[in-house]
C-alpha positions in Angstrom: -3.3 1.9 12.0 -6.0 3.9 10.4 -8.9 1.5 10.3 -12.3 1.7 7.5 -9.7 3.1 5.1 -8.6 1.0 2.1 -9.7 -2.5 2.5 -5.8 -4.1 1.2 -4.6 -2.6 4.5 -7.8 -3.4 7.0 -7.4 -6.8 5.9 -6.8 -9.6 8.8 -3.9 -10.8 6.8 -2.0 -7.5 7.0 -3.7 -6.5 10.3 -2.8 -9.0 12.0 0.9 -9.0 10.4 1.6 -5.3 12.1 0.6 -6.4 15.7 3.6 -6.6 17.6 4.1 -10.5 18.6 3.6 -11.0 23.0 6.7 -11.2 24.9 7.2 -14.6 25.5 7.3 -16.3 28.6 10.1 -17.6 30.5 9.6 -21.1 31.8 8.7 -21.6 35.7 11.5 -21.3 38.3 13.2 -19.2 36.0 14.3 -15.6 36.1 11.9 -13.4 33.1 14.0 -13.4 29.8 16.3 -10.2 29.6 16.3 -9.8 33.4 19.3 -11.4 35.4 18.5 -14.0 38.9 17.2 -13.0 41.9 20.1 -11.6 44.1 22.7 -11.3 41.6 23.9 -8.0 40.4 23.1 -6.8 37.0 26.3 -7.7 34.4 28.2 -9.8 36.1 28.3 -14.0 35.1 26.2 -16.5 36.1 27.7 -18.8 39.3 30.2 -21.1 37.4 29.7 -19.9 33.6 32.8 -19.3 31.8 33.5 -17.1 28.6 32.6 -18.6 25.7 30.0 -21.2 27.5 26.2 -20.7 26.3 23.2 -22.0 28.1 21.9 -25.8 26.5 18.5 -26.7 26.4 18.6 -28.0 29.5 19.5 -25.4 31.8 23.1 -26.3 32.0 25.8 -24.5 30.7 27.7 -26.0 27.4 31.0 -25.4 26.3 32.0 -24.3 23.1 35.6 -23.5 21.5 35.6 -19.7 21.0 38.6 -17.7 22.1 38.6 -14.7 23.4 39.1 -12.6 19.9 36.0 -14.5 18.3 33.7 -13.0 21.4 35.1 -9.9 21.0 34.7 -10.1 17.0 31.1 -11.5 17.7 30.4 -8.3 20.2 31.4 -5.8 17.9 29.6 -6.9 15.2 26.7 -4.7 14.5 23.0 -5.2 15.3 20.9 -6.8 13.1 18.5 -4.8 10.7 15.2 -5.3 9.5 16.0 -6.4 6.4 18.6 -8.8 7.6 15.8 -10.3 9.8 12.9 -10.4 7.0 10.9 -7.4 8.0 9.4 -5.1 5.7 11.4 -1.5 5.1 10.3 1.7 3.8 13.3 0.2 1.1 11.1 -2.8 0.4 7.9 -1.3 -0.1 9.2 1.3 -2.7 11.0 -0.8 -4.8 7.9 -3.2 -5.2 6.0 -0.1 -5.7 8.3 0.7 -8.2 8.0 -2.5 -9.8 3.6 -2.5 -10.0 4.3 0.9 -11.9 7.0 -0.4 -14.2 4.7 -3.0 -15.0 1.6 -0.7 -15.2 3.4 1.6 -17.7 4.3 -1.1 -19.8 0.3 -2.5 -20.5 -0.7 1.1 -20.7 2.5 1.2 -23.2 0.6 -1.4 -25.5 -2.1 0.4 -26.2 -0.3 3.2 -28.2 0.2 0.9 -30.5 -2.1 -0.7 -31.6 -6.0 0.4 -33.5 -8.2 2.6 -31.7 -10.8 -0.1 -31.8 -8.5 -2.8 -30.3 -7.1 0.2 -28.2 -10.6 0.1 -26.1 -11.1 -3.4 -26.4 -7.8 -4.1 -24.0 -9.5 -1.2 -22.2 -12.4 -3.4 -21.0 -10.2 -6.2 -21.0 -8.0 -4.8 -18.2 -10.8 -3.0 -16.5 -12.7 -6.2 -16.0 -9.4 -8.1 -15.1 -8.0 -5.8 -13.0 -10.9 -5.7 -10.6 -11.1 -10.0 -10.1 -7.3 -10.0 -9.9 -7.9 -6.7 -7.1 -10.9 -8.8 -5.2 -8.6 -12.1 -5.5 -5.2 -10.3 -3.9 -7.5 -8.3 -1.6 -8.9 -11.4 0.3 -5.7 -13.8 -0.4 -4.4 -14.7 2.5 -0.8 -14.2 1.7 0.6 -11.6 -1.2 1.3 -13.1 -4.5 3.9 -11.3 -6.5 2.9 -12.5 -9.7 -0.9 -11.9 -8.9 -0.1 -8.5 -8.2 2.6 -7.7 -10.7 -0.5 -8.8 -12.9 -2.9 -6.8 -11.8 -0.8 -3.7 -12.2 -0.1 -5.0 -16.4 -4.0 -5.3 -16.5 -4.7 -1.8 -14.7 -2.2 -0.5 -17.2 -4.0 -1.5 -19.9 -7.2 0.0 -19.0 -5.3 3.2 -18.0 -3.7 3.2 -21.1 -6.8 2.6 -23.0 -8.7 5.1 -21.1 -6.0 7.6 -21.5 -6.0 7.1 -25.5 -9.8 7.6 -26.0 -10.2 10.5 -23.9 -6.5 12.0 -25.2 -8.4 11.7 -28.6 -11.5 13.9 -27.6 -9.6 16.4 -25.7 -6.1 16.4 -26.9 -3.5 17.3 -24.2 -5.8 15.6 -20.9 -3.1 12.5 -20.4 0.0 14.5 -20.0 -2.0 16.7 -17.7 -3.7 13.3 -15.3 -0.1 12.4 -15.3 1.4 15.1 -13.9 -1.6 15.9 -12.2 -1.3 12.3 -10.2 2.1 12.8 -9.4 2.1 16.3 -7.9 -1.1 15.6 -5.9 1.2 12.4 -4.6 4.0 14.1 -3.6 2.8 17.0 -2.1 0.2 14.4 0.0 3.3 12.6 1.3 5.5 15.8 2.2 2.7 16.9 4.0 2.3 13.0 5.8 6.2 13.1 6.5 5.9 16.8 8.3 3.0 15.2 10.6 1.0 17.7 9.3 -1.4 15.3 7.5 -2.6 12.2 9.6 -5.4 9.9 9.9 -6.9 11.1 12.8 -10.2 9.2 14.3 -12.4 12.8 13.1 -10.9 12.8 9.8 -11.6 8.8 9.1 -15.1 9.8 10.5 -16.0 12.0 7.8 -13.8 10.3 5.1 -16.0 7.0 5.3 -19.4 9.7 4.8 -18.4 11.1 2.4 -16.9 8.0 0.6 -20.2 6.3 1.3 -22.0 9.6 -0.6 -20.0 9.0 -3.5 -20.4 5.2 -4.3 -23.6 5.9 -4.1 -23.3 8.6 -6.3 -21.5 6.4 -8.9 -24.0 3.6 -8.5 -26.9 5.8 -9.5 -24.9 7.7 -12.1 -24.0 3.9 -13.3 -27.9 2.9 -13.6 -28.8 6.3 -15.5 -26.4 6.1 -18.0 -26.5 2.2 -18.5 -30.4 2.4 -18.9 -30.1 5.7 -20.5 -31.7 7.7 -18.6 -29.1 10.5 -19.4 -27.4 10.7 -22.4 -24.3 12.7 -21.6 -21.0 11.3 -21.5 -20.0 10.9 -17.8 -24.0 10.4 -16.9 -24.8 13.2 -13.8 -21.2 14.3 -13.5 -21.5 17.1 -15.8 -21.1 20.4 -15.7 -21.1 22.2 -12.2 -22.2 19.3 -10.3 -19.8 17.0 -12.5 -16.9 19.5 -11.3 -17.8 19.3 -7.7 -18.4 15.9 -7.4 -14.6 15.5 -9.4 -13.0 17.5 -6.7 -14.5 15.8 -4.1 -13.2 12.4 -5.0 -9.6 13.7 -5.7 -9.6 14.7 -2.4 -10.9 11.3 -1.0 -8.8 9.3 -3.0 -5.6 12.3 -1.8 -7.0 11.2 2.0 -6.8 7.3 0.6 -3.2 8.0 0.1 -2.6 9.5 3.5 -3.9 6.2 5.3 -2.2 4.3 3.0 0.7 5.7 4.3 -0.4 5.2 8.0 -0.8 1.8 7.4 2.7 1.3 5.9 4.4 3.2 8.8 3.0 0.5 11.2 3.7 -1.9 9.4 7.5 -1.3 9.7 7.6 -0.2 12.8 6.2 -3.0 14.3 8.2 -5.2 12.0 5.4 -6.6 9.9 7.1 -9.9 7.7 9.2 -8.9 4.6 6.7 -10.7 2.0 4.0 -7.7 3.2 5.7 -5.0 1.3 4.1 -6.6 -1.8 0.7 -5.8 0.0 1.4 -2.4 0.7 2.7 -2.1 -3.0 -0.1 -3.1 -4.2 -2.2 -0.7 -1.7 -0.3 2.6 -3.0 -1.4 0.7 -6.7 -4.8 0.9 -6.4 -4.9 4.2 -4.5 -2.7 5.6 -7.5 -4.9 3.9 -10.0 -7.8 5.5 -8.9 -6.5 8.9 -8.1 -5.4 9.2 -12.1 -9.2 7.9 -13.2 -10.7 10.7 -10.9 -8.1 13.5 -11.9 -8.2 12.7 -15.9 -12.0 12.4 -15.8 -12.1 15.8 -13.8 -10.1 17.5 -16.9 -12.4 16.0 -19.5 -14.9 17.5 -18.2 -13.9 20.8 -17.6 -12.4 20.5 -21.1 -16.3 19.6 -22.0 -18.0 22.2 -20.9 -15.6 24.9 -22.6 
């Protein structure tokens, strides 16, 4: 799994869910499981088992009423899938994903209906809500689906929100984030699925620099324009600079997406419990979330400067 990457998959919680469990054990005296006794040839019965006897508890053998069609029936029946066994599938985890941006359309849906003024009050609203409800289903110990499900409704209001104010300076820039999002997500996981996109130890290296360079960035950007130090809209990120520094965090939050997708691979293939494919729904959430804020603040300010 691709480790310092976003902090819904490092958790111990989902970690610790994708590490295959230890082979267990079998008791002393007794042959490993899977493996037949010493001395007897592979397939053939144990000394005085008959069809349709099972082992007990106890060592012995116990007998049990199954003719010889039921055997055959059970034998040909086919093997058990994930999902029959409650592991997470690349199944689950989309349709929960699908499900977080229902939801998410839906808040940011409210907003185009209602004042301007009330329009940027749900803004703040969902900003401020969404990141508690993002710290509290970061660090819970086991996923809630109504914790995340409301998460995504409260993102979607300060998406929405965002979307209208900044669709009302520079008409034309939410249609644009939108599609914007969406081809820099697909083309990100066609590449992943190729294998020619992965997490590699050299890539994660430079990923957390230059992640660590631009929270602190934002920080300092934050304090200028809070204490108004700089009275331009987006604070430092204006003009050439603003551009570069835009591009820049696409790509991270692009890169995000790619070890978001590492961390979902290994999730199913080491059969990580089914309930996790709510955590890595609401992973791909926040990635998605913040790729749209980058891309749509990118485009208003290249539509600034014009």
């Amino acid at each position: 799994m691709a480790l310092g990457g976003n902090p819904i998959f490092n958790g111990k919680n989902f970690r610790g869910a994708t590490q295959a469990p230890p082979v267990p054990q079998a008791p002393y005296g007794q042959a490993p499981y899977g493996q037949q006794p010493y001395g007897q040839p592979y397939g053939q019965q144990s000394f005085g088992r008959a069809p349709g006897q099972v082992m007990d508890g106890q060592g012995g053998y116990a007998q049990q009423n199954m003719t010889n069609e039921q055997l055959q029936q059970m034998y040909n029946q086919p093997a058990a899938g994930p999902a029959d066994t409650g592991r997470m599938t690349y199944d689950d985890v989309i349709v929960k994903t699908a499900a977080c941006l229902g939801v998410l359309l839906v808040g940011a849906a409210v907003t185009l209906f209602v004042s301007m003024g009330l329009a940027s009050l749900l803004m703040i609203v969902g900003a401020l809500g969404g990141f508690v409800l993002a710290l509290v289903n970061t660090f819970k110990k086991q996923p809630s689906p109504a914790l995340i499900l409301a998460y995504a409704g409260l993102e979607g209001l300060f998406l929405g929100g965002l979307t209208r104010v900044l669709d009302t300076m520079y008409p034309g820039v939410g249609l644009q984030a939108v599609i914007g999002t969406l081809s820099v997500f697909t083309v990100t996981l066609l590449l992943f699925k190729s294998g020619k996109v992965r997490a590699t130890p050299k890539a994660m290296k430079f990923f957390m620099i230059a992640l660590a360079g631009y929270a602190l960035f934002s920080l300092v950007n934050l304090v200028m324009m809070v204490t108004g130090l700089t009275t331009e809209p987006f604070g430092l990120r204006s003009g050439i600079i603003g551009v570069a520094i835009g591009v820049l965090a696409i790509g991270l939050a692009a890169f995000s997406l790619v070890m978001d997708f590492t961390s979902i691979e290994a999730g199913v293939q080491s059969g990580a419990p089914q309930r996790f494919s709510w955590t890595a729904a609401f992973g791909l959430t926040v990635t998605l979330v913040w790729l749209y804020v980058e891309i749509i603040r990118l485009l208003a300010i290249l539509r600034g400067d014009d």
